[in-house]
C-alpha positions as CSV (number, residue, x, y, z in Angstrom):
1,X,145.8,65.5,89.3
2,X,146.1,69.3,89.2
3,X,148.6,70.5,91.0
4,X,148.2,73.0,93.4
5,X,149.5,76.7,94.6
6,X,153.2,77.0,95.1
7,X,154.0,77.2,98.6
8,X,155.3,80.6,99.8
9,X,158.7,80.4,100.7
10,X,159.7,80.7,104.5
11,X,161.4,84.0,105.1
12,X,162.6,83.7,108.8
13,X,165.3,86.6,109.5
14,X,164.5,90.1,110.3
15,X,167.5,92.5,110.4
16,X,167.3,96.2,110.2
17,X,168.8,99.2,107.9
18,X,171.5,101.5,108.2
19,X,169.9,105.2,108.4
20,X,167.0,107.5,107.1
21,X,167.3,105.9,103.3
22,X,168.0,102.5,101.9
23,X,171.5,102.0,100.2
24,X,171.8,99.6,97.4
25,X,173.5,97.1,100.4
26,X,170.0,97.6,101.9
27,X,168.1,97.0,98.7
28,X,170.1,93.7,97.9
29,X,169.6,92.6,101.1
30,X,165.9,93.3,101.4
31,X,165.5,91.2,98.3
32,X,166.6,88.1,99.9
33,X,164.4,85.2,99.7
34,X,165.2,84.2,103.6
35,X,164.5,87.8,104.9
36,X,161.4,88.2,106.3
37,X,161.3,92.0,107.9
38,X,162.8,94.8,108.9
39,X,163.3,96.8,112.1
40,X,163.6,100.1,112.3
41,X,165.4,102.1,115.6
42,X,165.6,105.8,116.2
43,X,168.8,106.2,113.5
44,X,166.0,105.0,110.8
45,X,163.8,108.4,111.9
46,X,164.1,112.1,110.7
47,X,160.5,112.8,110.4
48,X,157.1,111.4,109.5
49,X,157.6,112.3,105.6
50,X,161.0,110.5,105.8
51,X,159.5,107.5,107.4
52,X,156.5,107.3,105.5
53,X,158.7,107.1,102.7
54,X,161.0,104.6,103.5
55,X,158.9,102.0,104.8
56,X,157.2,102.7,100.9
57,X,160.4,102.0,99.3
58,X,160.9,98.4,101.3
59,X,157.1,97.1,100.8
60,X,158.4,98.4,96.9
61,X,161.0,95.9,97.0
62,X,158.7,93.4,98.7
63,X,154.9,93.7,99.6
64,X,155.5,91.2,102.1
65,X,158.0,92.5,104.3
66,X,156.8,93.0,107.8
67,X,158.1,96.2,109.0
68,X,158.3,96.3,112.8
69,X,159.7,98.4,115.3
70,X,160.2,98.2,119.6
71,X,157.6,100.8,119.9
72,X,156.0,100.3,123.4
73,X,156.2,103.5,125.3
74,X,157.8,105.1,127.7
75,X,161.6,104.6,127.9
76,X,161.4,102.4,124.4
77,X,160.2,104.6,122.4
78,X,161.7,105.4,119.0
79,X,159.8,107.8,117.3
80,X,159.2,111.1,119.6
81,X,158.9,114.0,117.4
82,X,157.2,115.8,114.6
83,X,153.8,114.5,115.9
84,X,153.8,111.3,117.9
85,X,152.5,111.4,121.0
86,X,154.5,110.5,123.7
87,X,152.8,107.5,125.3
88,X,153.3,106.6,129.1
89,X,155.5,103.8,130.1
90,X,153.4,100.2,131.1
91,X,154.1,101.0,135.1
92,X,152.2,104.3,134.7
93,X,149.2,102.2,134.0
94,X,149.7,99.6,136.9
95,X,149.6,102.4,139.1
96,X,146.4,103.8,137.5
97,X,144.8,100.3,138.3
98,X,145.4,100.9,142.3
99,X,143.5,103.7,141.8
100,X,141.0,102.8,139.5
101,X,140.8,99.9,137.1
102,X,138.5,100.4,134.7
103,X,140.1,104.0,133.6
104,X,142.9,102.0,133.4
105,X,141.9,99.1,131.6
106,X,140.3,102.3,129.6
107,X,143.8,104.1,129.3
108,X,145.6,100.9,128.1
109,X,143.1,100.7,125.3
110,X,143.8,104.3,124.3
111,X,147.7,103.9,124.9
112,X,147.2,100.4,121.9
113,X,145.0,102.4,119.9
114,X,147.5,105.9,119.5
115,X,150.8,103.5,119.4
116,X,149.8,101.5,117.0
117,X,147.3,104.1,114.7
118,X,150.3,106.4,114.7
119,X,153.2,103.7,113.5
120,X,150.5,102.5,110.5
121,X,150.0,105.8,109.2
122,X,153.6,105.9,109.0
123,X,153.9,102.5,107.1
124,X,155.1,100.3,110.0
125,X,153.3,97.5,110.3
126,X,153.9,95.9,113.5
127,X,155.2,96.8,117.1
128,X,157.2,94.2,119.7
129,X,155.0,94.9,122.4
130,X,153.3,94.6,125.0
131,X,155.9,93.6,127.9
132,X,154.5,90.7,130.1
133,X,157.1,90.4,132.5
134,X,156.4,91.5,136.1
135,X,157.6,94.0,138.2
136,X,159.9,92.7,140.9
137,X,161.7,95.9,141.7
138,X,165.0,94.6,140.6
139,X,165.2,94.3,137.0
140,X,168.1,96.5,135.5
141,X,166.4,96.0,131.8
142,X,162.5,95.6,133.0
143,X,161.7,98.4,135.5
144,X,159.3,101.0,134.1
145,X,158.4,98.5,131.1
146,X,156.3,96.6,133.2
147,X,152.8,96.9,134.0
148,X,152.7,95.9,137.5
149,X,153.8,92.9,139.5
150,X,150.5,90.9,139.6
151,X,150.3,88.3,136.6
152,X,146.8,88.6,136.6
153,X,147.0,93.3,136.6
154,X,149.7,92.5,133.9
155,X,146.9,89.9,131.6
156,X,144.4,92.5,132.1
157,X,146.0,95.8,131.4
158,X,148.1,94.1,128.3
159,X,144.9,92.5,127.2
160,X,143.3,95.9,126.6
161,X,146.8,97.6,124.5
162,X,146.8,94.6,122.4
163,X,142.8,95.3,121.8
164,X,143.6,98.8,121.2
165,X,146.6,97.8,118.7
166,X,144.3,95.3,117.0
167,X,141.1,98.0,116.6
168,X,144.0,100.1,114.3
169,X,145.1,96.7,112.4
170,X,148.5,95.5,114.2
171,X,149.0,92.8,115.9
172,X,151.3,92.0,119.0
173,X,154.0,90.6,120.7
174,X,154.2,89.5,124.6
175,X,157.4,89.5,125.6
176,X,159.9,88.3,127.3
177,X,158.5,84.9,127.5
178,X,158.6,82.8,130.1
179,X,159.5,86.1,132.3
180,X,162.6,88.6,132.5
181,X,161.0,90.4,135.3
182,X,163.2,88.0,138.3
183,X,166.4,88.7,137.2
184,X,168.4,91.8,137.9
185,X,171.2,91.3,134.8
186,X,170.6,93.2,131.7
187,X,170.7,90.8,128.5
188,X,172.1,92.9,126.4
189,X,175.4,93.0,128.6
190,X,174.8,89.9,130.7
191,X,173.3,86.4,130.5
192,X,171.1,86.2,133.0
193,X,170.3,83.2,135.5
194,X,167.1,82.0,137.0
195,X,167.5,79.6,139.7
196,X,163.7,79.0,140.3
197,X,161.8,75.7,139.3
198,X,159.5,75.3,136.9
199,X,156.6,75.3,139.2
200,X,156.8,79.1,140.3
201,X,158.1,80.1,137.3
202,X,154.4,78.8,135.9
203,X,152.7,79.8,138.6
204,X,153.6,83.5,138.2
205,X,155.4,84.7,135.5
206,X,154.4,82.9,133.0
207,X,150.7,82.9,133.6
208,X,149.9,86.0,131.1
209,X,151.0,84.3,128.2
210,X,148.4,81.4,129.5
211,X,146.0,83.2,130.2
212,X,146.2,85.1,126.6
213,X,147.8,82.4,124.6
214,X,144.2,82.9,122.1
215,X,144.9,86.4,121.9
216,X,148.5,86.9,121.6
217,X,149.4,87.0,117.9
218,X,153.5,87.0,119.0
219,X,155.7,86.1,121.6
220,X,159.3,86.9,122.1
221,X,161.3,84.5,124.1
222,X,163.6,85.7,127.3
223,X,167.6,85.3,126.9
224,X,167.9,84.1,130.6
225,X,168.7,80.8,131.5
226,X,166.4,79.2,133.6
227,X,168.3,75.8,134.5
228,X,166.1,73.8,137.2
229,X,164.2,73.6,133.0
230,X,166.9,73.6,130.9
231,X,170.4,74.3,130.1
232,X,169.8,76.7,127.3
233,X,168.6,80.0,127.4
234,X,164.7,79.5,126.5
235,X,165.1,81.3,122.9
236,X,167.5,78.7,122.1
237,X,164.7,75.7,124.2
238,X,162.7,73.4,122.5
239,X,161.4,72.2,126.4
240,X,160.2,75.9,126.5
241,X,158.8,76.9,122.9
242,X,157.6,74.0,122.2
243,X,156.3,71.5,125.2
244,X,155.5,74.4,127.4
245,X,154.3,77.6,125.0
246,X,153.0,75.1,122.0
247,X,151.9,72.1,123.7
248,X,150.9,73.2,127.5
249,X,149.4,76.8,126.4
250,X,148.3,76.0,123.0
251,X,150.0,79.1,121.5
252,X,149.5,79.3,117.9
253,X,151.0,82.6,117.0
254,X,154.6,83.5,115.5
255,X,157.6,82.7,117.8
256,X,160.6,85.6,117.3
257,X,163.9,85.5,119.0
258,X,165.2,88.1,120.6
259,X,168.0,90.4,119.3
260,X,170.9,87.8,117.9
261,X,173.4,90.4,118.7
262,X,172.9,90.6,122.3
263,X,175.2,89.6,124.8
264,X,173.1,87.0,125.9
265,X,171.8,86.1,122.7
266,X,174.3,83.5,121.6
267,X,175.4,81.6,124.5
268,X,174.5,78.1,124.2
269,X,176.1,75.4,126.5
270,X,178.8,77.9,127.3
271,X,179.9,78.7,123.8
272,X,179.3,81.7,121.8
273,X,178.0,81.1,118.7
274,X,178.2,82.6,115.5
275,X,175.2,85.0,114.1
276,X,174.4,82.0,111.8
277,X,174.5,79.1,114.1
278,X,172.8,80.9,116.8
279,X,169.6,81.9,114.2
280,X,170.3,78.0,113.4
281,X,169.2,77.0,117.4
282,X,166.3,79.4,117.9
283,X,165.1,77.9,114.7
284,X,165.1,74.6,116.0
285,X,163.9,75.2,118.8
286,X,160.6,76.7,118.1
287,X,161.6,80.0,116.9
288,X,159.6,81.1,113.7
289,X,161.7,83.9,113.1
290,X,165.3,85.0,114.0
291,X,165.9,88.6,114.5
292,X,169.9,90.0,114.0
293,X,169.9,93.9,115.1
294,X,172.0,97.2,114.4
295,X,174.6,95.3,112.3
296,X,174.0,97.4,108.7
297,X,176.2,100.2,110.1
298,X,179.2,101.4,108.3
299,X,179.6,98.4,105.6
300,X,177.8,95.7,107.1
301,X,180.1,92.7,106.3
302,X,178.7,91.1,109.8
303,X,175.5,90.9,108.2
304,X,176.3,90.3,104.6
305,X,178.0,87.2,106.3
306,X,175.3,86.1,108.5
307,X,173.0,85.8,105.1
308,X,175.7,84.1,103.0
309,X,176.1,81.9,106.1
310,X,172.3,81.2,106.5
311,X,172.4,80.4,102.9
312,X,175.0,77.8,102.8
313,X,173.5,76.1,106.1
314,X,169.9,75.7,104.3
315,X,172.1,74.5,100.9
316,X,173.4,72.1,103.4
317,X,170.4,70.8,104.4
318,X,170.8,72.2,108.4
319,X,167.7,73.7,107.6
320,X,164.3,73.8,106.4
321,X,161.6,75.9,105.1
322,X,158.4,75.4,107.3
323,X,155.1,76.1,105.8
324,X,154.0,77.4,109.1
325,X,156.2,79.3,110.3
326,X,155.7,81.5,107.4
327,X,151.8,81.4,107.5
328,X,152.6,82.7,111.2
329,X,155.2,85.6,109.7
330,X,152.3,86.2,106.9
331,X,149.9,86.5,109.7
332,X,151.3,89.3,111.0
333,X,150.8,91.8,108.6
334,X,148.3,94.3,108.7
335,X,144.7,93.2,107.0
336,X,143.6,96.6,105.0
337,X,145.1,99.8,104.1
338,X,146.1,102.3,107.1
339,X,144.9,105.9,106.8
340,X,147.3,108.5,106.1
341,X,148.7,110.9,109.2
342,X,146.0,114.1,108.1
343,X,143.0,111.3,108.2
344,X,144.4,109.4,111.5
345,X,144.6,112.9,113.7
346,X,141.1,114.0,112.2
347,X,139.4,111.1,113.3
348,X,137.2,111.1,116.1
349,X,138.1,107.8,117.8
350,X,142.3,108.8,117.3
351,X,141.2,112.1,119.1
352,X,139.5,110.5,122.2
353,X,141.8,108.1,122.3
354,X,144.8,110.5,122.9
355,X,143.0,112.2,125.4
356,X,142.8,109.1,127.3
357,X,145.9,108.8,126.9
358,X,147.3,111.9,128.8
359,X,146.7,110.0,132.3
């Protein structure tokens, strides 16, 4: 029997770089087998040349790198300058759609299309967004980010960005699955709590990421305890990743946690985990891929021990490579090449798109 293709190892953990240029700490790390991606933040931007030329150097290192950024408009927005446009938040466009739906449904399109033609001809290949969660007025972390407190205004509107992302070549990520929008505590200071049962919960908030489990090609899980479910924050739940987002929605995209390093992000059972163990629990929950943020700066020992950590555990045996959960991660880069900056702006669809966009 001939044997057949290797299988591609599983690269789950995405972590980020230190500033405007790699460092040889960068470069080693990049190179890791386990690392799947990169994320950039605003310190990773001087200009479009610098960018361009970055993200060249990491697919240099590897081709299949996913380079991703939190890119979604308004308030999160990390590139602003020297040429990209300045793209409304998600609210702006819920408030369009009292007004008229179709220009906004229109808009939303134009606001998927600019976000993520501008980010490709940059070299990024991939955006965490659109937000799903609904406006409930209260949110410290939400607010603006969302498009409207109606699950079925928020399927709509996030429907058409994710058809404008996909006409330029990205995919996308809903987030923060089931729903961030109830709670008031921020999760990057806070763990949030959400007392309600499972029934409104499924009912409301998490009826986008029903309603576009076929079109979704991400999700990002919520750090908020929700514990009439479960006990654990549902980044860290295998009752909400996999009986309720794979099994009840039939989602067959890539699963990311959210930021490692966040407050909220490694509270399990009442204990705070380590960068490694908590990577270890989204894992085995559902999570495809683990995501450790803004912890290259100054020498990066917190990261260089979160790898040697990972490393050990999967020499251990406390984890596993998973075929698909890597076809997932593979899935997510972009199919064919991205035009350059002077060939995106002269294009007529780029140009009547970002005069939609001005709404």
């Amino acid at each position: 029997m001939t044997a057949g293709p290797a299988a591609r190892p599983h690269a789950p953990l995405i972590i980020d770089v230190a500033a405007t240029e790699l460092n040889n700490a960068d470069r080693r790390r990049l190179a890791n087998p386990l690392v799947g991606g990169v994320i950039h933040f605003a310190r990773n931007w001087q200009d479009r040349a610098q960018m361009t030329a970055l993200n060249a150097e990491i697919k240099a290192i590897r081709p299949d790198l996913l380079i991703c950024v939190d890119h979604e408009g308004g308030r999160v927005q990390r590139f602003r300058t020297d040429g990209f446009t300045h793209l409304p938040s998600m609210r702006v466009l819920g408030e369009l759609w009292m007004r008229d739906a179709m220009r906004a449904t229109q808009a939303a399109t134009a606001v998927g299309q600019v976000l993520a033609g501008e980010l490709r001809a940059c070299g990024v290949d991939f955006s965490f967004a659109p937000v799903l969660d609904l406006d409930y007025g209260g949110s410290s972390v939400i607010g603006s980010r969302s498009f409207h407190r109606d699950p079925r205004v928020v399927a709509l509107l996030a429907k058409s960005v994710m058809h404008g992302m996909l006409q330029m070549g990205m995919r996308n990520c809903g987030k923060h699955f089931p729903g961030h929008g109830f709670v008031q505590a921020d999760s990057h200071v806070e763990i949030p709590v959400d007392k309600r049962g499972l029934k409104t919960i499924l009912d409301d908030d998490a009826r986008p990421y029903d309603w576009l489990s076929g079109t979704l090609g991400a999700v990002m899980p919520a750090h908020v305890i929700y514990p009439k479910v479960d006990k654990r924050p549902a980044g860290f739940s295998s009752k909400w990743l996999k009986a309720i987002l794979r099994q009840r929605f039939a989602f067959g995209g890539a699963v990311f946690s959210d930021d490692l390093s966040m407050e909220a992000g490694r509270y399990i059972d009442g204990r705070l985990l380590s960068f490694t163990d908590a990577a270890l629990a989204a894992l085995d929950a559902g999570c495809d891929m683990a995501l450790l943020c803004n912890q290259s700066i100054g020498e990066g020992r917190l990261l260089d021990d979160f790898l040697e950590g990972f490393e050990a555990a999967a020499r251990a045996g406390r984890w596993q490579p998973d075929a698909s959960s890597e076809a997932r991660r593979q899935a997510l880069l972009p199919q064919g090449a991205a035009p350059d900056w002077p060939t995106l702006v002269a294009s007529r669809g780029y140009r009547d798109a970002r005069r939609t966009v001005d709404v």
